[in-house]
N, C-alpha and C positions, 0 to 999 in steps of 0.2 A: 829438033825441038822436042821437049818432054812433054809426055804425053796428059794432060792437065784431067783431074777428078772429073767424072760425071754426074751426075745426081741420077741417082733413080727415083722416078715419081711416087708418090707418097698414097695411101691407100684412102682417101676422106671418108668414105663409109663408116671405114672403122676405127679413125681415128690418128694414126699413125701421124709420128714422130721422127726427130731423129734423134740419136743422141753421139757425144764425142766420148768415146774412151781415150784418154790421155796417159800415156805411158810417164810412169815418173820416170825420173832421172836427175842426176846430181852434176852431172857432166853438160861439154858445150855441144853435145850431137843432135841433129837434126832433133827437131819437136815431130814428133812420129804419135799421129792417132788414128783407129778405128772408126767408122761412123754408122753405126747401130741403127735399124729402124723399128720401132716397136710403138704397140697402140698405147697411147699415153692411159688408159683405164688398167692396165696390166706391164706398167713399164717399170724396172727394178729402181731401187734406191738412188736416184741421182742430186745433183745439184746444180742449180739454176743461176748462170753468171749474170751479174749486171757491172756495164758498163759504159764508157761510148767509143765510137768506134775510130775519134780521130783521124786524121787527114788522109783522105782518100789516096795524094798521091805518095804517101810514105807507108811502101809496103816490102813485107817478107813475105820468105816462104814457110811454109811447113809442110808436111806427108801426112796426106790423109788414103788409108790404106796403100801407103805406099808411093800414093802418087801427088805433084806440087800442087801446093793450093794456097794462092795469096791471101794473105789477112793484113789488116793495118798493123801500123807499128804499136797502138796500144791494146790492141790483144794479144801480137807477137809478146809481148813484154809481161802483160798477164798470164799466158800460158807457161812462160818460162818459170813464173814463181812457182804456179798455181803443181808443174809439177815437180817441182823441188819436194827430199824425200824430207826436208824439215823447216817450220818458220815459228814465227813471234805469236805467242797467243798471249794477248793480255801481257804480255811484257815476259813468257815465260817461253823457251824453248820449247818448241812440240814437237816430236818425231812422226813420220805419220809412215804405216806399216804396211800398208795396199801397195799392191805394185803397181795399180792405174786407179786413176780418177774419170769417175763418169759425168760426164757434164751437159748442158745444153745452152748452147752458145747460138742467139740467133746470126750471127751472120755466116755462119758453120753450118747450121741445121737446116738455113733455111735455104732454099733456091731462089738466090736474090733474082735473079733474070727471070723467074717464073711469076708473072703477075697472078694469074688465080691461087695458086699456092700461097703465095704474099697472106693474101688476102683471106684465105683458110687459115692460112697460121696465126694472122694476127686475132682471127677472133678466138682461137682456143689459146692467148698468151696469158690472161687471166689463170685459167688450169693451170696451165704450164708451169707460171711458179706458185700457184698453191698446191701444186704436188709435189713439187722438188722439196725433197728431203731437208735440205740446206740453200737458202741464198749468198751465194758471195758478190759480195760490192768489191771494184776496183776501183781506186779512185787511182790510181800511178804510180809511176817508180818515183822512188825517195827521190825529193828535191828540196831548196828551201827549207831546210829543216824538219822536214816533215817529223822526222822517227821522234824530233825531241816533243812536234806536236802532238801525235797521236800519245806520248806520253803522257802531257798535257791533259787532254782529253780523258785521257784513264783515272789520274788523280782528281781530277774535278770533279768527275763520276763519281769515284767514290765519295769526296769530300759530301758530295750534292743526297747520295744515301745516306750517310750518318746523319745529315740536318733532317731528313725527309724521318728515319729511324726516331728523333730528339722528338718531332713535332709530332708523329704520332705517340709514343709514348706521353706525352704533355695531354694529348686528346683524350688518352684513354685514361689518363689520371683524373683530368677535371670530369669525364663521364661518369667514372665512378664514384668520384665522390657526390656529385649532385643526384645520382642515385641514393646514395647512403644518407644526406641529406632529407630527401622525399621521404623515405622510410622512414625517419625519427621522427620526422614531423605529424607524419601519418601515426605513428606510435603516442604522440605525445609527452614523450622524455626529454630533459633538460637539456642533453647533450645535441638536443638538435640544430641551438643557437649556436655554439660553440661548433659544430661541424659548419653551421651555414658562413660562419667566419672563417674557417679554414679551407673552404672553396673559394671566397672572394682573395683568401690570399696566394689561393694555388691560379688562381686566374690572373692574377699582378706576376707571379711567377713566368708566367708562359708570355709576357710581354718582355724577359730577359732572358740572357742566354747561360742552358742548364748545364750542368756538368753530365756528361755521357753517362747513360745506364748501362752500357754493358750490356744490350739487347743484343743476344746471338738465335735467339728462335724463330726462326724465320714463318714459321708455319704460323706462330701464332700473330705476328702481325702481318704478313702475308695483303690478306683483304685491306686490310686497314691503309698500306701505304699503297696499294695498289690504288683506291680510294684517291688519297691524298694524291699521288701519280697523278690522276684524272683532273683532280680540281687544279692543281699547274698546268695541266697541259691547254685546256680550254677556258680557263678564266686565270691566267699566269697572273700574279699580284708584283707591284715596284713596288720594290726594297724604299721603305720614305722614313722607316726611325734615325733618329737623330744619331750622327756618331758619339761613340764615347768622348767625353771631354779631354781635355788635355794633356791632364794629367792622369786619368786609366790608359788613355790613350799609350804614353812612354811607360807606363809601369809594366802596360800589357807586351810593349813590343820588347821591352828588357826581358821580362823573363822568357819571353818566346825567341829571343837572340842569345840568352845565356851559350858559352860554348857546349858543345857534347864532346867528351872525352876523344882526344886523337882529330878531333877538326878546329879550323883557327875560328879566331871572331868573329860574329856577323852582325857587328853591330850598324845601327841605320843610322848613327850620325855621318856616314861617312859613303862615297861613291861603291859600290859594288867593285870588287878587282878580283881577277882571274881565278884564285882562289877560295871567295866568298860560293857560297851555297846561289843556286841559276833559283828562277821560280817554282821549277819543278821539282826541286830540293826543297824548295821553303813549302812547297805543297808534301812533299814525304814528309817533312815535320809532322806536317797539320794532323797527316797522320797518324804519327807516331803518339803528339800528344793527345788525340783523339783516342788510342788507346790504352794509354797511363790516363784516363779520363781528366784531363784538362782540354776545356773547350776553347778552340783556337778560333772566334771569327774570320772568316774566308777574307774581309777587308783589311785586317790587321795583318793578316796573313803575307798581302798583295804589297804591302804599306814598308816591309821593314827594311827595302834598299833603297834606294835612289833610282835604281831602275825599274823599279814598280810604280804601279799606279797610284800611289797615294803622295808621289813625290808631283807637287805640279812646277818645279821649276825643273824638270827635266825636262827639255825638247822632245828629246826622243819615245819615241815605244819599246817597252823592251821586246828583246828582242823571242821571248817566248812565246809572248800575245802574237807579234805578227807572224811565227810560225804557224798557230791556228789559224789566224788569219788566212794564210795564203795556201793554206790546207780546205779550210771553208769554200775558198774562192775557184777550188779545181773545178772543171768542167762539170763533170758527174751528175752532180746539185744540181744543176740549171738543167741537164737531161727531162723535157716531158715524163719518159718514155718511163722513169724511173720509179718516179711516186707510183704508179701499176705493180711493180713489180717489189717492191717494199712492204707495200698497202696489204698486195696478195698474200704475204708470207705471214700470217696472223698465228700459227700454230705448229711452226718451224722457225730456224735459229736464222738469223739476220749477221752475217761477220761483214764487215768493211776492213781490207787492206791496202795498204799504202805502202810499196817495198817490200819488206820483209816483214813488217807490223802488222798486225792483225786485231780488232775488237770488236766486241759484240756490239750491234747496232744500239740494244737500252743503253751502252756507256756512252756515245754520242748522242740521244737523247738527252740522258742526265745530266750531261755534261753542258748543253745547251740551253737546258731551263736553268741549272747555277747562274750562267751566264747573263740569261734574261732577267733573273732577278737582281743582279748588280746594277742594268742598266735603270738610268735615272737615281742613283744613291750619287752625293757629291763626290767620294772618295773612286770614283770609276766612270769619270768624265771621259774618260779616253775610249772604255772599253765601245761606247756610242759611235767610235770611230776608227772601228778596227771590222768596220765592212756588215754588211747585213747577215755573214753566214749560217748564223743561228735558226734565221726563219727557213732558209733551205731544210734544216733537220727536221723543224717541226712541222712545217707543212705537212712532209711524209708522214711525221708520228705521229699527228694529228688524225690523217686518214687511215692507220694501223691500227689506232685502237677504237676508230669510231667504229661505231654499231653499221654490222654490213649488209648494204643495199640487197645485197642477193637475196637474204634472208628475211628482209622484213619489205611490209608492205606500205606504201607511201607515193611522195611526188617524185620518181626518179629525174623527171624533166630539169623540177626546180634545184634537183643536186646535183645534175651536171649543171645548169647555171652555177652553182656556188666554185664547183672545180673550174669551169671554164675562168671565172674571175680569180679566183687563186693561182693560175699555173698563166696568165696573161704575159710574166717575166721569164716564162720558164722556153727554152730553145729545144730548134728539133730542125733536123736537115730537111725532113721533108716536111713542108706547112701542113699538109694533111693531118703530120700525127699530132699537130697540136689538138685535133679534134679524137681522131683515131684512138689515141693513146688512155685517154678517158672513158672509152664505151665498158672497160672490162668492170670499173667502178659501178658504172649503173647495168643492169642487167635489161632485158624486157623493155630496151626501146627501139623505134624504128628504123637507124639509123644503121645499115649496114657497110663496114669498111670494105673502100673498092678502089683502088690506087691507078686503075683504067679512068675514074671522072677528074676534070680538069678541078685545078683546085676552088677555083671561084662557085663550081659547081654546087662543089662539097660543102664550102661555107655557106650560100644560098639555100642548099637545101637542108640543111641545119634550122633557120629558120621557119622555111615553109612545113617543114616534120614535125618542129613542136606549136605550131597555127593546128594544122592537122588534127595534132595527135590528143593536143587539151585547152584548145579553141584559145590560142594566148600569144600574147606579141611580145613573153619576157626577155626572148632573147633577143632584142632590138637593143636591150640596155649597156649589149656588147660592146655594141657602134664605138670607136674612139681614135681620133687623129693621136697622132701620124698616121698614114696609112701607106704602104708597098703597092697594092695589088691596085690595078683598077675596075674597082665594086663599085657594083651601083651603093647610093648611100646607105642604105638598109644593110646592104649585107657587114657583118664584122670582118672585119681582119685581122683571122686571128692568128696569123702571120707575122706580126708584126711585137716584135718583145717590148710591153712597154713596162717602164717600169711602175713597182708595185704604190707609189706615191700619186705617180703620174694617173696610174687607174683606181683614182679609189676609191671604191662600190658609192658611195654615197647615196647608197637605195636599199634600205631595210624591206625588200618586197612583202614581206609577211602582212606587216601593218596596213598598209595602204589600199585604196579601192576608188581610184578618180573615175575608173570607167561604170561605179557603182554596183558589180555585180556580189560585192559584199556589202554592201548599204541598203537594210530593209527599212528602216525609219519610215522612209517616202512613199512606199507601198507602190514601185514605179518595176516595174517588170522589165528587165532590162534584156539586149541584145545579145544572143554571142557572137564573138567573132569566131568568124570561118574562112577558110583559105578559097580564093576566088583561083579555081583549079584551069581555069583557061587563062590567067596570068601568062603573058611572056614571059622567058627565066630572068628577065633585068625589071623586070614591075612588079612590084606586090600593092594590090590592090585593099585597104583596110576602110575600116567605115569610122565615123566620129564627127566632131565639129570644131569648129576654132571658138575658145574661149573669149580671147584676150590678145593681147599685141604689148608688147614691153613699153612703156613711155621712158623710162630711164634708166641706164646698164651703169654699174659701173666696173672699175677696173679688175681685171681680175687678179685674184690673190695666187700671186707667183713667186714662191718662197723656197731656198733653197734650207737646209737642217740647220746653217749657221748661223743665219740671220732670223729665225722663222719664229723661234721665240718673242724676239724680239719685236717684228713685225707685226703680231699678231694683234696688239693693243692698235697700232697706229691704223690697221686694213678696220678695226672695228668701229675707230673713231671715222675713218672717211664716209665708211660706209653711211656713221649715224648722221653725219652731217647734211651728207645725200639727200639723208630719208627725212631730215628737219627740215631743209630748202624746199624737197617736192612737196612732203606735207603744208608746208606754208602759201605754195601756189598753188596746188591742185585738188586739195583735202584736208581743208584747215579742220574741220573736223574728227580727221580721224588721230589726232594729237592723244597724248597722255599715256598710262600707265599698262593700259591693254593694247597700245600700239607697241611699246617697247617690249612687251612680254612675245610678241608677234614678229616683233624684231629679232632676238637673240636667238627664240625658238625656228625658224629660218633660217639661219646659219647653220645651225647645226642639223638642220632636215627634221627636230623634232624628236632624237635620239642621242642614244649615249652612242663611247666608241663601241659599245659591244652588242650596238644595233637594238637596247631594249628601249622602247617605245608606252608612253612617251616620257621625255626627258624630264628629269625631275624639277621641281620650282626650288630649290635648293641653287640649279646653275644660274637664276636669275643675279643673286648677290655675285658671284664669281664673274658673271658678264657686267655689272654694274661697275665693280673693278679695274674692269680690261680697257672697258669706254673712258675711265680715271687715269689710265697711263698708269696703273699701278704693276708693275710688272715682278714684284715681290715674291709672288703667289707662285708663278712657275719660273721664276731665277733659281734652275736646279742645279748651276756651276758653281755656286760658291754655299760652302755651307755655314749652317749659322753659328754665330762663336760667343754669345750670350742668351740672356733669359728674354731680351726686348725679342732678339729676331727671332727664337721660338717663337714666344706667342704672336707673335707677326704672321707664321707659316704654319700655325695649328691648322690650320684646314689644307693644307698642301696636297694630301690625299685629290679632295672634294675639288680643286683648284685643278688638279693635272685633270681629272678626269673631264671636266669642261672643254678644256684646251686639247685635250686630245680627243673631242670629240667636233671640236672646234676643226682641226686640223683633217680628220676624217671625212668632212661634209661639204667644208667650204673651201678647201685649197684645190685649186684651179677650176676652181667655179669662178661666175660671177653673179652676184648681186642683182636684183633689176626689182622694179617697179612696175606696176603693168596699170594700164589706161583704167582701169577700176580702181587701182588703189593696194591690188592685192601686194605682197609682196612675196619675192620669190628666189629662187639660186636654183643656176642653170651652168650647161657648158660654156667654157672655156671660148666658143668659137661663134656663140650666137651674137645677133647684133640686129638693129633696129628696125623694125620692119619683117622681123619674122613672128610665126605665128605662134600662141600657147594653144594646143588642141587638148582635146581629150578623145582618147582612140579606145573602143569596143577591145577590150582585151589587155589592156596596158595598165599596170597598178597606180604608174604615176601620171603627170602631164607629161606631154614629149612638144617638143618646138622643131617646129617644120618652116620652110621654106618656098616662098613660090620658084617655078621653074621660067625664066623669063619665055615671054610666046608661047608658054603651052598652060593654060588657063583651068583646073583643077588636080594637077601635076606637082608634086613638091619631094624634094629632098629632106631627106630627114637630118637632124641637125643633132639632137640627143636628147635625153629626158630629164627633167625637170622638177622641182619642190616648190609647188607654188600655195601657202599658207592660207586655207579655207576652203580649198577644196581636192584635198586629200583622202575626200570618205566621200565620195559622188554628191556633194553638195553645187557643183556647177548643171548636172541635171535640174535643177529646179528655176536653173534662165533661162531652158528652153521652154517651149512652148510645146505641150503637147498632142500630139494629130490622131486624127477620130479611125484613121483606120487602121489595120493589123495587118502584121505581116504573115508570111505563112504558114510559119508554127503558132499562130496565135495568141502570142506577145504582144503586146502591147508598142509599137512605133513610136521612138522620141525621133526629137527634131531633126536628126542625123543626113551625113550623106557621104556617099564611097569616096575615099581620097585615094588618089595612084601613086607611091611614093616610087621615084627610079634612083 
């Protein structure tokens, strides 16, 4: 038997490392590498692989210092590329002139059998790849198309800069001129009317599409699109202008199907054949004629075979889409472990390969937001259904170029809450790092990675560290069936992949304050919550009181993407119906036009999808609509083919944004009614005879459960939007008692509830 690598134990005082020296090679001979140990403060140039590590029982060998050392088949595969003396950059041959490549590869580096090591390495993994020189992403060996995806990808990128290039240019045009404007006017010269009309026509200008300036200075817009960069990335806009009519529409796609000397016809009356130019052809047009400066809409672009998306009597997808597709869909994405090591890499280069293909991480970004902005335009009905992959990119780029916790001062608590609710869909072999994997994001919190505690530990004590650490019960709001693990109800499972529909946030925590400790109005001194430290590890002990009790649920809104459109009008009609019947037997009273305002705002928790609070009176009309059966407003599959159905869908904008705030709040909730009158939307799972409380530390209401036979004992059920008393307005039904507790607060009505 050969004699198998041993590890030598690593120095923690001072840091130390490993690292892989990889011998290139062109040839099939053994994968032969070096394993370096050096303090990561003083460790040479290297680069930081990311990957996953695929099936444990499909493994190779390689030579580390000589001697075997098994690695799975998708790093065996990765190493093989990784030292090839040449690959794909951007679609161009690259020779590369080292004769080894230094790398750190944790399932190499680290000594997986060594629990405390485990556990030292993972918390310097943050460092780790904010030091590495280079991150390399592995997503696989070429399958499914991949190489024509990552093509794909490249061109979209670019296509997605030259509009992002258009749009600032446009910015900085109407800036200046309304500059120049101000000045005249301030001058008091003639010419000032006359400019102020030539801004309102440069502003009519930037609502159509310009012909390319030629903008090659990167320097000088540099900031500007980096700017515009940001405002995509975290407030992404749907593409809702109207398509060209139908006759620019063929004028347009003629001269953009003209032949080009030495290629045949690509004309779109007719199926696509073996011959005809793929998408990714029709995307090299795009930019070819981008720059002979003819502006080719990316729609038009999509539109001109029959195997594109602008054809809707074709069955099929083409077959370029589903290469990204199924490119989007590789494992990698869904990796916890990854968004860390992306996130890290803020001032070093990000490459992702696939085969032999290689690009920089911003062209999958860029390429991602194009994407997002197609979806919802009618001509790219399909793209809606070519997989969620896009949200895997931006998750990560979302966390790459947000401002980094290490560096500023703030709630790190409440931002691992936002990553734990983001990464909810994301997988990990071991459940721990669903947790694990996120510490390197927040710095300075109490929660140290220990792969020795049982997993239910770790999630338990998740919660009790942030009770602890900032007297608050937000991470309860984790809580969410299905569940794997057997948790007491309090603890989350965050084991469990659910997906990103299935969990969704439906709790602007910023806004809210049911437990009152942001409500001064009442001049009522309120409690904190504190972790009751002789707790059993399956009880956490909280204080509060029961509001209310639900008089009437109704069904919950369980809508799959294809039908949910549609639905949405009929779940708001039941709803109203509901709320007319109960109003009529139990609260003839509270009828009329501030009941219905109390109604809509309700469903949607009170908020847009983009969590800003409170929701405008603007969505009242667009709910007045939906209660109508009008479903006009967000019928985004067909688009409009006269001047009626425009002005029919002038608000379309104003209309999705309801509905998809609509869709954000109240889909797999349910509805209810509570013995007061209030109204409310809750979980999915509650039901009659459970409690509404209000708990010392908890932003929202939450619905608890009695434990049967054990008499102020309840399981926690999840939390809750119950309308009037979302600003500690239910403090003023209690009754309040003459004597003080021991910090000398002031006692409301309260008492310790044991949730198990």
């Amino acid at each position: 038997m050969e004699e198998r690598y041993i590890y030598r134990p690593l120095d923690r005082d001072n840091g130390e490392i490993r690292l892989v020296k990889l011998e290139m090679s062109a040839n099939d001979d053994d994968i032969s590498c070096e394993l370096l140990t050096v303090p990561l403060a003083s460790a040479p140039p290297y680069e930081a692989l990311s990957y996953t590590w695929g099936s444990p029982l499909n493994k190779h060998k390689i030579l580390i210092d000589g001697k075997p050392f098994q690695v799975t088949g998708n790093l065996f595969a990765a190493l093989q590329h990784l030292r090839y003396p040449t690959s794909l950059r951007e679609n161009v041959p690259i020779r590369h002139q080292e004769a080894h490549r230094l790398l750190w590869i944790d399932a190499i580096c680290i000594n997986q059998e060594d629990i405390d090591e485990r556990n030292f390495q993972v918390r310097l993994m943050w460092h780790i790849y904010a030091t590495a020189g280079q991150v390399s992403v592995w997503l696989g060996e070429e399958a499914d198309d991949s190489a024509v995806a990552m093509e794909m990808i490249r061109l979209l990128a670019k296509n997605y800069d030259m509009q992002m290039t258009k749009t600032v240019e446009r910015f900085r045009k109407e800036r200046d001129l309304a500059r120049d404007v101000e000045s005249m006017r301030l001058s008091g010269t003639p010419e000032g009317e006359a400019s102020s009309q030539a801004v309102t026509e440069e502003k009519d200008m930037a609502q159509q599409p310009l012909p390319a300036q030629g903008v090659k200075n990167e320097d000088q817009g540099s900031g500007a699109k980096k700017q515009a960069h940001a405002i995509m990335m975290f407030d992404r806009p749907i593409i809702t202008t109207s398509p060209f009519s139908m006759a620019s529409q063929e004028s347009t796609t003629r001269h953009l199907a003209k032949p080009s000397e030495g290629e045949g016809s690509n004309s779109a009356s007719r199926p696509r054949r073996h011959s005809e130019p793929s998408t990714t052809e029709k995307l090299n047009l795009s930019i070819r004629s981008e720059e002979e400066n003819t502006y080719a809409p990316m729609h038009l672009l999509l539109m001109l075979h029959g195997s594109s998306f602008g054809d809707h009597t074709n069955p099929q997808d083409p077959p370029e889409w589903v290469a990204v597709q199924k490119l989007l869909e590789r494992p990698w994405w869904r990796r916890v472990w990854v968004i860390q090591e992306v996130a890290a890499s803020r001032e070093h280069p990000v490459w992702v390969g696939c085969g032999e293909s290689w690009l920089p991480w911003d062209a999958f970004m860029e390429a991602a937001l194009g994407i997002e902005n197609m979806k919802g335009h009618p001509f790219f009905e399909r793209v809606n259904r070519l997989g969620e992959g896009t949200k895997w990119i931006l998750d990560k780029a979302t966390l790459k170029v947000a401002p980094d916790a290490r560096q500023e001062r703030g709630d790190n608590w409440g931002r691992l809450l936002n990553y734990l609710h983001l990464t909810r869909s994301y997988s990990a072999t071991d459940p721990r790092d669903k947790l694990f994997a996120l510490l390197g994001l927040v710095p300075r919190l109490s929660i140290i990675p220990d792969y020795k505690e049982p997993v239910e530990q770790v999630f338990g004590n998740l919660v009790k560290e942030s009770i602890r650490a900032n007297n608050s019960l937000m991470m309860l709001i984790l809580q969410r069936k299905p569940r794997q693990l057997a948790l007491p109800s309090w603890v989350p499972d965050l084991s469990t992949e659910i997906d990103g529909e299935l969990f969704n946030g439906g709790c602007p925590m910023g806004f809210y304050s049911a437990d009152g400790n942001s409500w001064h109005n009442m001049g009522i001194g309120t409690v904190l919550c504190r972790l009751v430290e002789d707790d059993p590890p399956n009880q956490l002990t909280v204080t509060g009181f029961i509001y209310d009790k639900p008089l009437v649920l109704a069904e919950t809104w369980a809508s799959g993407k294809d039908e949910r459109q549609s639905s949405a009008s009929k779940v708001i009609q039941d709803y109203s119906k509901l709320l007319e019947e109960t109003d009529a037997e139990h609260f003839p009273r509270k009828s009329g036009n501030h009941r219905q305002e109390c109604f809509w705002r309700t469903l949607i928790w009170n908020a847009t999808e983009g969590d800003r609070y409170p929701a405008p009176d603007a969505y009242e009309a667009f709910f007045q609509r939906f209660k109508g059966g009008n479903d006009i407003l967000i019928n985004l599959s067909n688009a409009p083919t006269d001047a009626a159905d425009q002005q029919k869908i002038a608000p379309i904008d104003e209309a999705r944004d309801f509905y998809n705030a609509l869709v954000k709040h109240a889909l797999n909730r349910r509805f209810f009614i509570t013995a007061r009158g209030n109204l409310g939307s809750g979980p999915a799972d509650m039901r009659e005879g459970d409690h509404i409380c209000v708990l010392l530390g908890s932003k929202v209401p939450v619905i608890l459960r009695d434990v049967e036979g054990r008499p102020g004992y309840y399981e926690y059920v999840g939390h809750a939007y119950v309308h009037g008393i979302m600003h500690g307005e239910a403090l003023a039904a209690l009754d309040l008692e003459a004597d003080t507790d021991r910090d000398g607060s002031r006692r409301i009505g309260i008492r310790p509830m044991c949730l198990v």
